[in-house]
PyMOL Python script that loads the backbone (N, CA, C, O; Angstrom):
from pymol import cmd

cmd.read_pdbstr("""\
ATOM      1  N   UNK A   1      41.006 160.137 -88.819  1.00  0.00           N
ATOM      2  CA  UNK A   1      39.824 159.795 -88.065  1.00  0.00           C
ATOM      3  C   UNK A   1      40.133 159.858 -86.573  1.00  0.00           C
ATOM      4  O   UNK A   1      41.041 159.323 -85.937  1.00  0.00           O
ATOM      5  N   UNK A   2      39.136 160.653 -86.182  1.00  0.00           N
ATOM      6  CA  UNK A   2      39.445 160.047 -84.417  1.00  0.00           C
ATOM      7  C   UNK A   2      38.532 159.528 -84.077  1.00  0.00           C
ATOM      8  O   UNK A   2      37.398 159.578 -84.556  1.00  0.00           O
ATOM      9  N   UNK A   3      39.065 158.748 -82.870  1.00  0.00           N
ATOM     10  CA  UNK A   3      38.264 157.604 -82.104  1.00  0.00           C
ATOM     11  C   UNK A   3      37.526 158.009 -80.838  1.00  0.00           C
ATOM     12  O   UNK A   3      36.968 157.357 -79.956  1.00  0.00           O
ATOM     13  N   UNK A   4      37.752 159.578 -81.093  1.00  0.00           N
ATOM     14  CA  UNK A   4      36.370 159.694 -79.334  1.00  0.00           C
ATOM     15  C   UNK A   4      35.312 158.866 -79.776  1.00  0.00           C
ATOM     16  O   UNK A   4      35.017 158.268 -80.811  1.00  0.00           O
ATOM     17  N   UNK A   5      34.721 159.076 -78.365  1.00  0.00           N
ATOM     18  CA  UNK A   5      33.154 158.314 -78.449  1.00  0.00           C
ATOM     19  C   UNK A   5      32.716 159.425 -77.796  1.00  0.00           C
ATOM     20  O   UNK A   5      33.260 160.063 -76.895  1.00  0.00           O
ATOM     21  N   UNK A   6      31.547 159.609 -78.416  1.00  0.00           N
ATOM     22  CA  UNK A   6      30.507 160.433 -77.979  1.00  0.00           C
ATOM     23  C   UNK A   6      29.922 159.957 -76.988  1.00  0.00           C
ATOM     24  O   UNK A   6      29.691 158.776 -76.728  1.00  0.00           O
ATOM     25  N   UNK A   7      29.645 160.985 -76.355  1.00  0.00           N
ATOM     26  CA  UNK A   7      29.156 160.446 -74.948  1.00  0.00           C
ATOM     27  C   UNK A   7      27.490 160.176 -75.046  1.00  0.00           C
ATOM     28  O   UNK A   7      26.949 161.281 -75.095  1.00  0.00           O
ATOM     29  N   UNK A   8      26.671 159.286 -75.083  1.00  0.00           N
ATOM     30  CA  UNK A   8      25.171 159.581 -74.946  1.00  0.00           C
ATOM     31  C   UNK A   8      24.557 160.254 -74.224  1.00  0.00           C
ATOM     32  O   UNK A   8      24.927 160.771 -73.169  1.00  0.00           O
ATOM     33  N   UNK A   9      23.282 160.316 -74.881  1.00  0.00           N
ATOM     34  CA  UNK A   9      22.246 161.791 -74.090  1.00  0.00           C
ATOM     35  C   UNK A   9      22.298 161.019 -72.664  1.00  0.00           C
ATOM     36  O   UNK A   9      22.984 161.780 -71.981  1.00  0.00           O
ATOM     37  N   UNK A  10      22.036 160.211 -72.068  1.00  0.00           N
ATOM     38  CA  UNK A  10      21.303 159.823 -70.469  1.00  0.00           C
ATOM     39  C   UNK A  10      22.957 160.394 -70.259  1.00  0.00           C
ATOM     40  O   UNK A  10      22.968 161.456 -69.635  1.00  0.00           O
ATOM     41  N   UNK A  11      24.295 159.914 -70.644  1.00  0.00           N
ATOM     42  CA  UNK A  11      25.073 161.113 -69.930  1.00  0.00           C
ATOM     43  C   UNK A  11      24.940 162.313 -69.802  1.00  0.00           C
ATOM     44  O   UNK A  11      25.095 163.004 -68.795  1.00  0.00           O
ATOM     45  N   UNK A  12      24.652 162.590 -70.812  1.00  0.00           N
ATOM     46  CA  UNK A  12      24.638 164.412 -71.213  1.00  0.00           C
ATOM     47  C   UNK A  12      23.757 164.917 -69.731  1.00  0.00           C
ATOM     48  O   UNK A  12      24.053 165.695 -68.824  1.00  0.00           O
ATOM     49  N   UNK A  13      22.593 164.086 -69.994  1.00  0.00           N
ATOM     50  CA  UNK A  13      21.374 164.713 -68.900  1.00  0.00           C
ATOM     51  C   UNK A  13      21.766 164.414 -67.622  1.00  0.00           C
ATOM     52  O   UNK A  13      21.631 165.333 -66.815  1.00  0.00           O
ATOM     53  N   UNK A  14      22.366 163.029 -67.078  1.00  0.00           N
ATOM     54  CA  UNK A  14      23.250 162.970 -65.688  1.00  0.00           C
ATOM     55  C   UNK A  14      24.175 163.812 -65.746  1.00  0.00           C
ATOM     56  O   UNK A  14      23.869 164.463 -64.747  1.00  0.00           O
ATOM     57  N   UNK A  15      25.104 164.323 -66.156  1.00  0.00           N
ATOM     58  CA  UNK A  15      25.920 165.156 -65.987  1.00  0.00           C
ATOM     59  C   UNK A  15      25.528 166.885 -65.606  1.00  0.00           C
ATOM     60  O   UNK A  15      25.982 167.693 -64.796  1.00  0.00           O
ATOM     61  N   UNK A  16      24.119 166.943 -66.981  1.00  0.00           N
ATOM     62  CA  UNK A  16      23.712 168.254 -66.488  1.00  0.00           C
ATOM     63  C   UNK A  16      22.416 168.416 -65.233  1.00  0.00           C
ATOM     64  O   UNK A  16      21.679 169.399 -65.161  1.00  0.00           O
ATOM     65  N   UNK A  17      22.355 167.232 -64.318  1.00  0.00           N
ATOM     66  CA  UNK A  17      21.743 166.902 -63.273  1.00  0.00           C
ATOM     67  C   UNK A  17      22.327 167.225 -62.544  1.00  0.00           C
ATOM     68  O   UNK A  17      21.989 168.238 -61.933  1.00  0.00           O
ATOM     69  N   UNK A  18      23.616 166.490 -62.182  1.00  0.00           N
ATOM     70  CA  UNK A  18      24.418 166.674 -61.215  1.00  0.00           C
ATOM     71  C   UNK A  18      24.983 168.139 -60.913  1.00  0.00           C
ATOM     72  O   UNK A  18      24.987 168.663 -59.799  1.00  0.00           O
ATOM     73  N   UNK A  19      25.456 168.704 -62.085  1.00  0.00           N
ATOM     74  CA  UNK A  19      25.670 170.443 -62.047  1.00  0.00           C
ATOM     75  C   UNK A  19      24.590 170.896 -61.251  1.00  0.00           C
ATOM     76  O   UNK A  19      24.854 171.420 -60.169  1.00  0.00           O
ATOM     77  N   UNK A  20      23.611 170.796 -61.559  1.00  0.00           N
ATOM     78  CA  UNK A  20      22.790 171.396 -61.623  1.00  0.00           C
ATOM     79  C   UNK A  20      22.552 171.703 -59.658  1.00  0.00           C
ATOM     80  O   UNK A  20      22.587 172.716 -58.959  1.00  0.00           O
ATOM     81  N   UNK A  21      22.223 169.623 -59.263  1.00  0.00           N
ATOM     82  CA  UNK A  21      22.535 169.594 -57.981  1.00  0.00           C
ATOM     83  C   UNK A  21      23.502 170.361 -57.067  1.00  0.00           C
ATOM     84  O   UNK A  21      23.285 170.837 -55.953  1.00  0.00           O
ATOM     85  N   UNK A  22      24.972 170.367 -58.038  1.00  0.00           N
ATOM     86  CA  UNK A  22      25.954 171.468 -57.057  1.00  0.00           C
ATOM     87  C   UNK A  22      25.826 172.981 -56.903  1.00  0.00           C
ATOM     88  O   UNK A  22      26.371 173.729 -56.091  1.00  0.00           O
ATOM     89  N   UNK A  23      25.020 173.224 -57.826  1.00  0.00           N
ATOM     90  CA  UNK A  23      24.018 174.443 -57.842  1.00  0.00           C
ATOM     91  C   UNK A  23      23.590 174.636 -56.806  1.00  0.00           C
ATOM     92  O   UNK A  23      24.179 175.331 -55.978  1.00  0.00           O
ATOM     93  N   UNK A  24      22.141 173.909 -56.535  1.00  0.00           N
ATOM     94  CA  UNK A  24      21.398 173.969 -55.784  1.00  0.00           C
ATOM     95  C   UNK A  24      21.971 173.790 -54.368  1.00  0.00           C
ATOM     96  O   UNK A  24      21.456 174.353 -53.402  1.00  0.00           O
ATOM     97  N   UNK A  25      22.962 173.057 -54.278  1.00  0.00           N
ATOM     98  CA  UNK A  25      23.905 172.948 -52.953  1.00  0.00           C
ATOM     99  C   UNK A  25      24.755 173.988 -52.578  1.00  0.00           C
ATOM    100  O   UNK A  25      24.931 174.239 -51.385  1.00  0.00           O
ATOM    101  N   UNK A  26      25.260 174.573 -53.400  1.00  0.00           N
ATOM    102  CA  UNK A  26      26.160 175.580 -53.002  1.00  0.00           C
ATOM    103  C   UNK A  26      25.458 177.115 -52.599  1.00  0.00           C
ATOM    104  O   UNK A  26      25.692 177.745 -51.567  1.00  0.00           O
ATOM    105  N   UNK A  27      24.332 177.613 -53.963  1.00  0.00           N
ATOM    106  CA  UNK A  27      24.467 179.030 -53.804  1.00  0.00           C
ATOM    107  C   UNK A  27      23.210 178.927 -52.625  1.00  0.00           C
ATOM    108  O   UNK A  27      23.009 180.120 -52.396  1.00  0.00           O
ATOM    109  N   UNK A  28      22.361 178.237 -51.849  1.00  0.00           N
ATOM    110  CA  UNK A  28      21.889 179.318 -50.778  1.00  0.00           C
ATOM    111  C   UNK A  28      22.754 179.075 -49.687  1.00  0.00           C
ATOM    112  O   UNK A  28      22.440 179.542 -48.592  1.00  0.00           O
ATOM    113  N   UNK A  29      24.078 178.237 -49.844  1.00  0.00           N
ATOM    114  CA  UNK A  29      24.807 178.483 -48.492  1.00  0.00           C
ATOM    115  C   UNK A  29      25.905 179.798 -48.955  1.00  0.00           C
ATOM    116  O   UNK A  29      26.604 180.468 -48.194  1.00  0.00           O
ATOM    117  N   UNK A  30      25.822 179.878 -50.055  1.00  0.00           N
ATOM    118  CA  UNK A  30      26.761 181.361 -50.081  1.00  0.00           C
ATOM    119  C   UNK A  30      25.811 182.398 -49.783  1.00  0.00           C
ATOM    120  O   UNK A  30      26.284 183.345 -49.155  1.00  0.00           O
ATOM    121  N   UNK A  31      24.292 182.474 -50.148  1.00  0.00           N
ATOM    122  CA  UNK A  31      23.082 183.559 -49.430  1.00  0.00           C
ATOM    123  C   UNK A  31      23.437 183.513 -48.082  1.00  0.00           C
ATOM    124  O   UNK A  31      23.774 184.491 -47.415  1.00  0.00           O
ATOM    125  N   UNK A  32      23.332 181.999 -47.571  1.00  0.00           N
ATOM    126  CA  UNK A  32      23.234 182.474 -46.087  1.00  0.00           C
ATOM    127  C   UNK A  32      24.967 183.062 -46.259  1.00  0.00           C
ATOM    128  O   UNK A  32      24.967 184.261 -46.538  1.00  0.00           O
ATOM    129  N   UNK A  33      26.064 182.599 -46.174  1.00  0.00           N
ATOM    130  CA  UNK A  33      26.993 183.481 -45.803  1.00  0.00           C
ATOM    131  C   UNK A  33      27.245 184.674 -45.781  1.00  0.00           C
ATOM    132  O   UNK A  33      27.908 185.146 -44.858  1.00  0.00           O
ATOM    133  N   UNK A  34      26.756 185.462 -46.835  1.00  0.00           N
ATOM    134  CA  UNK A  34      26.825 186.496 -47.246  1.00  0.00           C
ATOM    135  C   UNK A  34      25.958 187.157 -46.127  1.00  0.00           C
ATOM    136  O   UNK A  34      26.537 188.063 -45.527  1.00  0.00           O
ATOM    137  N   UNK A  35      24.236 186.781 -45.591  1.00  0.00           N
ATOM    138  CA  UNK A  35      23.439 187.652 -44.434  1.00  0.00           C
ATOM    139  C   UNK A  35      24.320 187.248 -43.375  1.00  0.00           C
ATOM    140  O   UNK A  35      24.515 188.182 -42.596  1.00  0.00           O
ATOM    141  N   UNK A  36      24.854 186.309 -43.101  1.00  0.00           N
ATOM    142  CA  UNK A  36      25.676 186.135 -41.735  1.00  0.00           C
ATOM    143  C   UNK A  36      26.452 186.968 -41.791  1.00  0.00           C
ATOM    144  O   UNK A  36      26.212 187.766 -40.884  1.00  0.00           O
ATOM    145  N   UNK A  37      27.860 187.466 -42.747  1.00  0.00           N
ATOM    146  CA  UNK A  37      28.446 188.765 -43.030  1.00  0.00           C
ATOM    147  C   UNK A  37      28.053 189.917 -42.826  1.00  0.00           C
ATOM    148  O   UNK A  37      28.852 190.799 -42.510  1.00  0.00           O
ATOM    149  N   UNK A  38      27.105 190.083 -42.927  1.00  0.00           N
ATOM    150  CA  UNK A  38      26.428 190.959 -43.003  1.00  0.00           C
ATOM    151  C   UNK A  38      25.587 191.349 -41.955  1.00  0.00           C
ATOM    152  O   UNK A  38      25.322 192.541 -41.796  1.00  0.00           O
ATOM    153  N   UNK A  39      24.965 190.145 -40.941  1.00  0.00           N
ATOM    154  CA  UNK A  39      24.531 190.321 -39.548  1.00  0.00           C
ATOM    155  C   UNK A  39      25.620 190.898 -38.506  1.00  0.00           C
ATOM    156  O   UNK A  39      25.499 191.806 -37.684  1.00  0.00           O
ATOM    157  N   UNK A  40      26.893 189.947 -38.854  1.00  0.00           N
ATOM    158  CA  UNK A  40      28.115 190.164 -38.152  1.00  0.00           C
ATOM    159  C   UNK A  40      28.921 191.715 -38.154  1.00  0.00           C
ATOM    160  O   UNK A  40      29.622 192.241 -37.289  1.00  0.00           O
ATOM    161  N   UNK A  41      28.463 192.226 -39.618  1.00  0.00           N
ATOM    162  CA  UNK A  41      28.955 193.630 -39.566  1.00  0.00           C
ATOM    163  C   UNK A  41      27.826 194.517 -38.832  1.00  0.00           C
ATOM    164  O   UNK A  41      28.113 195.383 -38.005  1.00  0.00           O
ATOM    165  N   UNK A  42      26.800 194.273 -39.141  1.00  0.00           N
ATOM    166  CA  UNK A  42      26.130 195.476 -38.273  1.00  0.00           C
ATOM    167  C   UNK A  42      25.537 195.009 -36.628  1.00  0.00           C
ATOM    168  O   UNK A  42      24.654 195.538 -35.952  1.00  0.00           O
ATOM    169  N   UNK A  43      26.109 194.232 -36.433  1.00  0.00           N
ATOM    170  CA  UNK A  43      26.005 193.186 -35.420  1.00  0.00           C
ATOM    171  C   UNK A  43      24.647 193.095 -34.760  1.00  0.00           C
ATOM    172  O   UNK A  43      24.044 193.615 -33.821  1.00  0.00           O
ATOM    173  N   UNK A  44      24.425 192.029 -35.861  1.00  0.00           N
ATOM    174  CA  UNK A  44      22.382 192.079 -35.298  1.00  0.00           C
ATOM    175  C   UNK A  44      22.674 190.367 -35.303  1.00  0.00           C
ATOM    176  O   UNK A  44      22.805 189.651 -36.296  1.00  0.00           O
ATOM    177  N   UNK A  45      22.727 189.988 -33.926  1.00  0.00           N
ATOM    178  CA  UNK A  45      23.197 188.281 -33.959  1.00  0.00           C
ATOM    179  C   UNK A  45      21.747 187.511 -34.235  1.00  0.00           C
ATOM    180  O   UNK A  45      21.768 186.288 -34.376  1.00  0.00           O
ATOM    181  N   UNK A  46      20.370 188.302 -34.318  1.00  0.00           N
ATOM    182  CA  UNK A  46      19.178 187.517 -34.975  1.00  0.00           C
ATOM    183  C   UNK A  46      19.667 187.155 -36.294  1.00  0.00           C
ATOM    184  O   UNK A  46      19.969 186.012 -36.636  1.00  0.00           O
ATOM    185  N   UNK A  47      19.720 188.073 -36.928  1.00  0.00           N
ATOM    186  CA  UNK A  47      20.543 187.889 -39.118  1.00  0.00           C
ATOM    187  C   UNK A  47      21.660 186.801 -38.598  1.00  0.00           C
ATOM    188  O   UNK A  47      21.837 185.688 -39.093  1.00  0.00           O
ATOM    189  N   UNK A  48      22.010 187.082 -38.054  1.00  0.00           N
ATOM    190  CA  UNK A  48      23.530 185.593 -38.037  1.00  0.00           C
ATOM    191  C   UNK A  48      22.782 184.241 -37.600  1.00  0.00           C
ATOM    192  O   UNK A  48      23.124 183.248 -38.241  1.00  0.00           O
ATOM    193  N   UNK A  49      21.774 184.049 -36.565  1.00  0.00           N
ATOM    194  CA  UNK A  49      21.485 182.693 -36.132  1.00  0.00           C
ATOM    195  C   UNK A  49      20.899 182.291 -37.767  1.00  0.00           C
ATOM    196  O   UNK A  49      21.380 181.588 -38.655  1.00  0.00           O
ATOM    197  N   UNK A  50      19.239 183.356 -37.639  1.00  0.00           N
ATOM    198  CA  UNK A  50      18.562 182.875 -38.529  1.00  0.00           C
ATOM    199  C   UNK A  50      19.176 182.869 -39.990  1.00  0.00           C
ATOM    200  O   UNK A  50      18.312 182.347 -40.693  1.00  0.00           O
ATOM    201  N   UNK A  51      20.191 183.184 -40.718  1.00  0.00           N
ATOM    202  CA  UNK A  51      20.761 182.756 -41.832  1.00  0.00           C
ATOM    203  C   UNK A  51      21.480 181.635 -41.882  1.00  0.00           C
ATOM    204  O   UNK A  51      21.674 180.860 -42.818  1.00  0.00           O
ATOM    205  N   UNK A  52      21.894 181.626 -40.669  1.00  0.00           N
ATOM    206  CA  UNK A  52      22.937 180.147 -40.212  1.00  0.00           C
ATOM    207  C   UNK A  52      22.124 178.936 -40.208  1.00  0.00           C
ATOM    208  O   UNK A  52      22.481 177.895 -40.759  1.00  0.00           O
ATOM    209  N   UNK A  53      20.877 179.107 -39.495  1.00  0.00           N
ATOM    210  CA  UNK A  53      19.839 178.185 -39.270  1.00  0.00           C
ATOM    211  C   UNK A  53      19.194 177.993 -41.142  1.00  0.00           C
ATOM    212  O   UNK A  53      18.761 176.898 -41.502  1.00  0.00           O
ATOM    213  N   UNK A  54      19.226 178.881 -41.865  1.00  0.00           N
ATOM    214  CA  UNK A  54      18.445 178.905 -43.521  1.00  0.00           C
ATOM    215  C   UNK A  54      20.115 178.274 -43.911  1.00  0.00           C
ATOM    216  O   UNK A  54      20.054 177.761 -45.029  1.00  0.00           O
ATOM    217  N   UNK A  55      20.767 178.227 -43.644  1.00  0.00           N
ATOM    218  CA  UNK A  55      21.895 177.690 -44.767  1.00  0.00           C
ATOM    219  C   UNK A  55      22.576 176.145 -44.671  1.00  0.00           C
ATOM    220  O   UNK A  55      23.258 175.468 -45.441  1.00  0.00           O
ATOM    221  N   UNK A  56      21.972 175.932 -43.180  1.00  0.00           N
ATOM    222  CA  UNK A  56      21.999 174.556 -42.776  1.00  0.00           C
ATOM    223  C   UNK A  56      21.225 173.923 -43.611  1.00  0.00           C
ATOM    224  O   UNK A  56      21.526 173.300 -44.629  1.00  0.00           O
ATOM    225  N   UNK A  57      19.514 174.249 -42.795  1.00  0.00           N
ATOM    226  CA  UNK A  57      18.375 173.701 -43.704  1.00  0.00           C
ATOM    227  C   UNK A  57      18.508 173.338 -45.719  1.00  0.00           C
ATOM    228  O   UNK A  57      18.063 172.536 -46.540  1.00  0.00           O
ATOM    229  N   UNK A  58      19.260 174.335 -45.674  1.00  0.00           N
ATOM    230  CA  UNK A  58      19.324 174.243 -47.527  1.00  0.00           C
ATOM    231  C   UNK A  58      20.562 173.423 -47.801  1.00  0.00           C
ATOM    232  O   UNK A  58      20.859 172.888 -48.869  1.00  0.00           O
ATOM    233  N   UNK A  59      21.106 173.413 -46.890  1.00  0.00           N
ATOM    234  CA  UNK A  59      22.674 172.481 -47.415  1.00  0.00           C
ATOM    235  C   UNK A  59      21.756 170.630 -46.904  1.00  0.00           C
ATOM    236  O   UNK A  59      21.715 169.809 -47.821  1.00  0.00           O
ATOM    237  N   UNK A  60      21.322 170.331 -45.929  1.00  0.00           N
ATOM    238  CA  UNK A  60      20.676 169.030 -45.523  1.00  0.00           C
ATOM    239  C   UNK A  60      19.653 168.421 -46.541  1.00  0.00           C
ATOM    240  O   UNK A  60      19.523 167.269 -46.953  1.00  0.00           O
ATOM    241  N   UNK A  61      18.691 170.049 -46.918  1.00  0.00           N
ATOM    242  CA  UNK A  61      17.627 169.438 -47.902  1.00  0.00           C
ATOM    243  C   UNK A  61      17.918 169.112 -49.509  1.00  0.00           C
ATOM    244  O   UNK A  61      17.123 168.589 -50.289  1.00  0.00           O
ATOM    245  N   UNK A  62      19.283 169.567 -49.794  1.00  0.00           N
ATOM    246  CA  UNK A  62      19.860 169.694 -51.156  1.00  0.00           C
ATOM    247  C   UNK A  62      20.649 167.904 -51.180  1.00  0.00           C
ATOM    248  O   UNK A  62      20.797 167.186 -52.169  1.00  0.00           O
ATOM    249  N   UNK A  63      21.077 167.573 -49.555  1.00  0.00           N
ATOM    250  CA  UNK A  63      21.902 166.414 -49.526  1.00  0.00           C
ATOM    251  C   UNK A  63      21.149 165.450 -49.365  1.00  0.00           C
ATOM    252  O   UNK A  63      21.503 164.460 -50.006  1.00  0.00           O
ATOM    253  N   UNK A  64      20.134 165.317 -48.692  1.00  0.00           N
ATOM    254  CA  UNK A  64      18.730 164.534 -48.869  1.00  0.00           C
ATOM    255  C   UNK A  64      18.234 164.512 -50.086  1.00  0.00           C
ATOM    256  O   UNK A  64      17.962 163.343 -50.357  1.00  0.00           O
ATOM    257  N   UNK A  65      17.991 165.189 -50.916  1.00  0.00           N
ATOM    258  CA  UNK A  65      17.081 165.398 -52.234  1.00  0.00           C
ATOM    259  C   UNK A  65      18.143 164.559 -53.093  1.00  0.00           C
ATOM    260  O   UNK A  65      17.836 163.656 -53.871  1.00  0.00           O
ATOM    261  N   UNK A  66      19.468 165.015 -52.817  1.00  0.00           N
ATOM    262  CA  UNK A  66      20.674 164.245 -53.682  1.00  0.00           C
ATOM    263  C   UNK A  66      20.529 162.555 -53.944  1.00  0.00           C
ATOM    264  O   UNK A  66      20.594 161.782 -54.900  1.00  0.00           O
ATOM    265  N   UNK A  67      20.248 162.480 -52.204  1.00  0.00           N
ATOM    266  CA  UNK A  67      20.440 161.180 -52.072  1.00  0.00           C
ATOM    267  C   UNK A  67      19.491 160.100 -52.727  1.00  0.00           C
ATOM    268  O   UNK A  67      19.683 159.041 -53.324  1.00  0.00           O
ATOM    269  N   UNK A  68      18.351 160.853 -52.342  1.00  0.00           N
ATOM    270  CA  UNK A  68      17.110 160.362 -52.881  1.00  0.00           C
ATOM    271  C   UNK A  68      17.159 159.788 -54.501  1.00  0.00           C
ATOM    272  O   UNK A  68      16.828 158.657 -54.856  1.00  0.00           O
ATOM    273  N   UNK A  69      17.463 160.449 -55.026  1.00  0.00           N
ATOM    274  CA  UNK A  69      17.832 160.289 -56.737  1.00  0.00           C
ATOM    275  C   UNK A  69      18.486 159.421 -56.970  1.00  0.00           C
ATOM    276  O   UNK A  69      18.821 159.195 -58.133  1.00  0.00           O
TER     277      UNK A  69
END
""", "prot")
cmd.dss("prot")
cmd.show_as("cartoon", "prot")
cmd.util.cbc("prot")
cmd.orient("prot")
């Protein structure tokens, strides 16, 4: 016999919340990195502010929304 314990659903669903949150936190600051790369190679410094400025906004509103919860 083993003695795990199953973890309950309200874990299951916090756990697949929180993923979910580092989701939402991470990939539009890898979008914006990637147009900033990409402003920087063809050197158009509008694509670098304004992706820089979209990857802020999405990293603050993802850490706010976090918090909120």
């Amino acid at each position: 016999m083993t003695s795990e314990k199953q973890p309950d659903e309200k874990q299951e669903i916090r756990a697949t919340i929180y993923r979910l949150h580092r989701v939402t936190l991470i990939l539009p600051v890898v979008i914006a990195i990637a147009f900033v790369a990409l402003g920087i190679v063809v050197q158009n410094w509008a694509i670098v502010a304004v992706f820089a400025i979209l990857g802020l906004a999405a990293v603050v509103t993802s850490i706010a929304i976090g918090r909120k919860r």
